[in-house]
N, C-alpha and C positions, 0 to 999 in steps of 0.2 A: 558137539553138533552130530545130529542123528545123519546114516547114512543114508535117508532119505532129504534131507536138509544138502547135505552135497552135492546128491544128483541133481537138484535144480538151483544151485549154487550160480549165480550169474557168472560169465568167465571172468568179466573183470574184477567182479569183488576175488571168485578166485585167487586169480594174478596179487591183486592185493595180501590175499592171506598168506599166500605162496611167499610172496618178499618177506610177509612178515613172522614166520614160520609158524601161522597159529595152524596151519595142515599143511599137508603133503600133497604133491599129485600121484602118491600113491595110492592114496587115503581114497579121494575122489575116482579114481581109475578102478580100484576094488569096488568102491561102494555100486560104480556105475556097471559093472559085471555083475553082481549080484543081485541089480537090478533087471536087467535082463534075462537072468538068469530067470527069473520070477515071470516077467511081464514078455518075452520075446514068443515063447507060446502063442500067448493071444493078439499080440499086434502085428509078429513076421516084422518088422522093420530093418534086418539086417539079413544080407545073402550071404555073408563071411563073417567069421571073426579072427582076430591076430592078437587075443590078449597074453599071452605068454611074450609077445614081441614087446609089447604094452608095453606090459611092467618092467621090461628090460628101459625103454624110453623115460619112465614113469622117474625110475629109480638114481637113473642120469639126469630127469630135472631137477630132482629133489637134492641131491648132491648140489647141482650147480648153484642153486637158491641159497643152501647150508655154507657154501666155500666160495663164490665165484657171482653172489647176487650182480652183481654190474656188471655179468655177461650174458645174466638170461635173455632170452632175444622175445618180440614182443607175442609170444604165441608160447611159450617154455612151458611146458606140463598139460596142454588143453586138448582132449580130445576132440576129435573131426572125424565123423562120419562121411565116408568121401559114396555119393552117389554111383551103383556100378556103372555106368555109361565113363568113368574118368580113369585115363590109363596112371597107375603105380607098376613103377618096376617093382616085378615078379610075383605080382597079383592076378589074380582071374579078373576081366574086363568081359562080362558077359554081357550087357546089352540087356541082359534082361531075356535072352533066347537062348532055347535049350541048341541052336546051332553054334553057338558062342561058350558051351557050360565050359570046356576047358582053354579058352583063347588066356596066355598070358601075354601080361604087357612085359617090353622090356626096355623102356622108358617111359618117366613121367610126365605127362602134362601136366604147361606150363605153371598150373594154377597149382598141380599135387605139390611141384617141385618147390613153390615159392612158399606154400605151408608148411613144408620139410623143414627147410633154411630159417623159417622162423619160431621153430622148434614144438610142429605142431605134432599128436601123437595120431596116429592111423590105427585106431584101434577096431574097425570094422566099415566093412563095406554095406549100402544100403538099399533096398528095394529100388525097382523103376520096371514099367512095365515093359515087353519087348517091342526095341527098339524106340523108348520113350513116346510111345506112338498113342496111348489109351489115353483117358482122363481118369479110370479109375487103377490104382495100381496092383496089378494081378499078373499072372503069366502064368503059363505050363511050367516052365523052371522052378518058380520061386515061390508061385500059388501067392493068396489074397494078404497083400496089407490091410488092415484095418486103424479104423481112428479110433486111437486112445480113449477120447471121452465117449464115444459111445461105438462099441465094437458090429452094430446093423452098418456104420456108414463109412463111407470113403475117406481116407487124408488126403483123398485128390490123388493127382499127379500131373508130372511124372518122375517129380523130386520126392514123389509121398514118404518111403522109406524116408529122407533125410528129415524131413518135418514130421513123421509120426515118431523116429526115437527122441526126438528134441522135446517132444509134448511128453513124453515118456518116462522121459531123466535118464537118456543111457548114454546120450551125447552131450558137450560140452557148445558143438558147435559142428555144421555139417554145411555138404558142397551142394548147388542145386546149378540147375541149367534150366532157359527161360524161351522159349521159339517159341511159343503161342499160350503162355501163362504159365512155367511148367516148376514156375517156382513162387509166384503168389498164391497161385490155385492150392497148392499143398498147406503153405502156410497160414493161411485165411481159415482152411477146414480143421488144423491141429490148434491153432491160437498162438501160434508163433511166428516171429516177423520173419521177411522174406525181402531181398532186395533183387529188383532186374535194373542192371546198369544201364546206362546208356550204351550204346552200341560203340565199342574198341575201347572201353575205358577196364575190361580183363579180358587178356589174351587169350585165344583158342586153338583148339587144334585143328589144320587143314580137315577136310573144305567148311567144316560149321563155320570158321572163323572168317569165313564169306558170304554166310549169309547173313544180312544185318538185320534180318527180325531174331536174330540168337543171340544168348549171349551167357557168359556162366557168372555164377555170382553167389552171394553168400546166405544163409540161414542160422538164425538165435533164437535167443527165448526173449530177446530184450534187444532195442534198437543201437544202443550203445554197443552191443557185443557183437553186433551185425555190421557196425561202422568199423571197427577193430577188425575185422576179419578182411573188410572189401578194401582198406589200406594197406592189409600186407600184399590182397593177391592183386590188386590192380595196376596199370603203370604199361610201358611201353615193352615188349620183350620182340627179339629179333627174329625169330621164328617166325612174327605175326606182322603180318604186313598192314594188316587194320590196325594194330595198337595203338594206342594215340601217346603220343611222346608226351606232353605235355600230362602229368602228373599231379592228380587231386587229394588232399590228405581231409577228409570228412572229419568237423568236432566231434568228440567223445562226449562232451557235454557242451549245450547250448543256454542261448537266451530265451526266455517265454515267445508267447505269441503277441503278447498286448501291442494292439493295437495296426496287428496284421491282417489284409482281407486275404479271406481264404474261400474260395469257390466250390461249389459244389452240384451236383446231378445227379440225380437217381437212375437217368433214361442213357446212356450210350450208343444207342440203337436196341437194347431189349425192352423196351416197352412194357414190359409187365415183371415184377417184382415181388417177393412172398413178402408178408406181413411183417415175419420177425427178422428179414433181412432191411425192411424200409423201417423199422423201428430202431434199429441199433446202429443203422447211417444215422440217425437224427439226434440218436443219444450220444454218438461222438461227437457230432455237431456243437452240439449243445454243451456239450463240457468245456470243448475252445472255446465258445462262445464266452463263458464262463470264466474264462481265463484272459475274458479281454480280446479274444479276435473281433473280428468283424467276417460277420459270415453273410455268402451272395448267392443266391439260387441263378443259375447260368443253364440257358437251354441252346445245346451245342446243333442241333437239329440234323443230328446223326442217325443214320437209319439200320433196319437190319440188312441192310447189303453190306453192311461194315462185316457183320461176321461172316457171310459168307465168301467176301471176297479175301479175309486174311485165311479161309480155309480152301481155297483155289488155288491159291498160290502155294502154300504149303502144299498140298496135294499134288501138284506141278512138280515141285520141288523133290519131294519124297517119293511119288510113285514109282520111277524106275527102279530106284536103288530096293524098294519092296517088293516091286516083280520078278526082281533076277534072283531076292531070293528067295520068294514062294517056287517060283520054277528050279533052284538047285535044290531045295530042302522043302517038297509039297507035302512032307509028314509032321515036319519039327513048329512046323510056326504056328502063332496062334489064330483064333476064329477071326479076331478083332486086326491081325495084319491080313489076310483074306480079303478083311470086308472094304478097308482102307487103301488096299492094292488097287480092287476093282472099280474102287468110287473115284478113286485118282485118273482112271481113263478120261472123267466124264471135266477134268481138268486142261485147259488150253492154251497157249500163248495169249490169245485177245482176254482170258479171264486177267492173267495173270498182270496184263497191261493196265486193266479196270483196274486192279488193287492197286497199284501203283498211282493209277490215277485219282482213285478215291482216298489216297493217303493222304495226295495232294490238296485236295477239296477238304477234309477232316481239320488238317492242321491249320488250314485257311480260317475256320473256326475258331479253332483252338487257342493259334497264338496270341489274338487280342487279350485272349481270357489270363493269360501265361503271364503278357505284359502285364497287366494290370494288378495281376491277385499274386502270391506270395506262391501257395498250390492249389491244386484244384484236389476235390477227395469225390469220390464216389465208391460201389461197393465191389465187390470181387465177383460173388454168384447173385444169378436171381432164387435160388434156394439153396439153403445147405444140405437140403436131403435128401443125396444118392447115394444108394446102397454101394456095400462096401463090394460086392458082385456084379455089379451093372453095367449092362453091355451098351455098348455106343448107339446100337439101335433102339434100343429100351427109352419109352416115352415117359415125361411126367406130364402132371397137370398144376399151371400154374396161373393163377390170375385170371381161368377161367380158358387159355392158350396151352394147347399141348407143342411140348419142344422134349428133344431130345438129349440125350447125353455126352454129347460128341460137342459141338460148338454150341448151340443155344442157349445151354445153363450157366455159362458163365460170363463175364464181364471183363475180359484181361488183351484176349488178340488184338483191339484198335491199339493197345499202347506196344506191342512188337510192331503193327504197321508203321508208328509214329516213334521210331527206333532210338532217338536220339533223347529222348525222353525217357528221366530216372521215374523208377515208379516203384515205389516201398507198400509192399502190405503189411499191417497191423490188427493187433484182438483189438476189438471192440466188448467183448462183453460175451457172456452165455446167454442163450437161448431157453426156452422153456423143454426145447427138446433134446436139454443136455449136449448141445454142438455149441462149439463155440463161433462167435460171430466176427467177422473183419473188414473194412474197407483197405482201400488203395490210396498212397499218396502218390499225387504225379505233380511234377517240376517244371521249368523250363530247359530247356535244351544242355545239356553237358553243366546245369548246375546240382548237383547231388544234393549235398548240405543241407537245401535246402526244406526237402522231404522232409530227413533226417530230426529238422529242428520240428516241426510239424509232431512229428512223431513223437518227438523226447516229449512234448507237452501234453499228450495223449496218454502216453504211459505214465506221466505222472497224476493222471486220477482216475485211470485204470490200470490197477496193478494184476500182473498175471503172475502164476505159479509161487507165488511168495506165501500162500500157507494151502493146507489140504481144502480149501472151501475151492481154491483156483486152480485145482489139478485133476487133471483123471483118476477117477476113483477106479487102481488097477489093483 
């Protein structure tokens, strides 16, 4: 197997080969440093690395596999790129601000920790913009991520670092966090799936772990390996006062879709849509359909107040904690925490209340559709093409509607408003303009699984990264 064949090695087949000693996780751990080595240049995906510590981890799975296979634990040899916003004892936790370049942590969060214990390897730390605050991932610090498949455009953010080394082959498997899309958005733009849990089903660290539009969770190149990842870190921990005791273990593999209705909508409240984004919702469509779903065109008659009231509240939420520290550090931060300080003024209690109350009204919609259909899918952005530079005030033109880059272009904040609701991005396909394409699955209330199966049946007649035609040509 080429070491290019490695780096986009599924974890599980992995794991598989791993039991079976057809390779090593050392094999895979070199291969993916040397890919880096290659492509980190041009994509920036990682703020740190710790591959000497790797190979030390790498070399004790490989052992355990050779001597001791019925102790490997369910993560034994798999690289995770852990997103900088996540504390590792005696790692740098920058935030992604040059006020943070030397902050280390000196305990794990709870999620680092549960990865550890399952014998995950830490072999680099990865982009996020400061204070996970942009949609495009850039910063003073760390300077520009770029996407894999075509290096003019964004991997999103503010997980991009973890979804653009996944599209990359430098990670096995990596951490994201989700408060207003911050882990579909990435996912969707690199062509790798992305899971936002329902809200307490993975423990956080105070105060995120209070607010229930947040939540951390997992990222893959494949939904199965995404499902493996959100059972190790998910579960009750005592730390977390939201964690929900009650413990869900997601199949690795599922049943078909035949004969499941499965809903769908173009409109969320953005009303206008690019071409080659309403194309590749319809050829996903189309493939369950194919597979024996039963597909239902549903009009939620959701407005654009949806996005800007999940962006009031946020703003509510976040503006103090960015004014104290543009006023302690008015040289270190970036343009884009400035711009987001001062728009947070224009932020209120009575907005905040409207969001709350518009959640209300949304899911009053929603749930019938929930009851009735298996999931609903709709798509993630209304374009994939924002430069990999692009500032939050920077306009496009779309559908004839100019909108901005800040909330408008995407499709993700109503499901952090509607918190309790799993919501999985998935590829759908390439684009003519070399980006890859994605929708969302979203579930009923605290059932995962279910996405999950959605998904398994998606990827089985879209297959991503399994030869050079499905990868970024880096």
């Amino acid at each position: 197997m080429s070491d290019l064949e490695l780096c986009y090695l599924p974890a599980l087949r992995q794991i598989e080969m791993f039991r079976a000693r057809d390779i090593s996780p050392v094999e895979v751990l070199d291969a993916q440093i040397a890919r880096a080595e290659t492509v980190e240049p041009v994509v920036n995906a990682f703020t740190e690395t710790f591959f000497d510590q790797a190979r030390e981890q790498a070399r004790a799975a490989e052992e355990t596999y050779a001597n001791r296979p019925d102790e490997a634990r369910p993560l034994e040899g798999l690289t995770v790129g852990i997103k900088d916003e996540m504390d590792v004892a005696g790692q740098r936790n920058t935030s992604g601000s040059l006020i943070y370049k030397d902050q280390l942590a000196t305990t794990d969060h709870p999620v680092a920790a549960r990865l550890r214990a399952a014998g995950a390897i830490f072999h680099a730390r990865t982009t996020t913009p400061e204070f996970c605050c942009a949609w495009v991932t850039s910063s003073r610090l760390h300077g520009t991520t770029t996407n894999p498949w075509h290096r003019d455009y964004t991997c999103s953010s503010s997980s991009g670092g973890s979804a653009a080394s996944l599209a990359a082959g430098t990670s096995s498997l990596a951490t994201g966090s989700d408060i207003a899309g911050s882990i579909r958005g990435p996912a969707a733009a690199c062509g790798v799936v992305g899971y936002k849990p329902p809200y307490g089903r993975v423990p956080d660290d105070p105060p995120f772990n209070l607010d229930p539009y947040n939540t951390v969770g997992p990222l893959a190149r494949h939904a199965a390996d995404c499902a493996l990842m959100q059972n190790v870190i998910s579960g009750h921990h005592p730390g977390d006062i939201a964690s929900l005791r009650d413990r869900m273990d997601i199949p690795l593999r599922h049943d078909g879709v035949e004969g499941l209705k499965i809903a769908y909508t173009l409109d969320v409240g953005n009303e206008v849509l690019a071409d080659d984004v309403k194309a590749h919702t319809m050829q996903a469509l189309d493939r369950l359909a194919g597979q024996g779903a039963l597909i239902e065109h549903v009009d939620l008659g959701w407005t654009r107040e949806t996005t800007y009231a999940a962006r009031d509240y946020l703003d509510f939420g976040l503006g103090h904690y960015l004014r104290q520290e543009i006023e302690a550090h008015p040289d270190l931060v970036c343009d884009y925490t400035k711009f987001l300080a001062e728009r947070s003024k224009t932020a209120t209690a009575e907005k905040v209340y409207r969001a709350q109350e518009l959640a209300c009204e949304m899911y009053a919609s929603l749930a019938p559709v929930l009851d009735d259909a298996h999931a609903l899918i709709c798509p993630v952005f209304i374009t994939h093409e924002v430069r990999a530079d692009q500032a939050l005030w920077d306009t496009m033109t779309v559908g004839g509607r100019e909108i901005d880059t800040d909330y408008e272009f995407h499709l993700l904040p109503q499901f952090n408003m509607l918190n309790r609701l799993p919501a999985l991005a998935v590829p759908t396909g390439i684009a003519d303009s070399g980006l890859p394409m994605g929708v969302q699955i979203v579930g009923r209330s605290y059932d995962d699984p279910r996405v999950f199966r959605v998904a398994a049946a998606l990827e089985k007649v879209t297959p991503f990264f399994d030869c050079a035609a499905r990868r970024p040509n880096l």
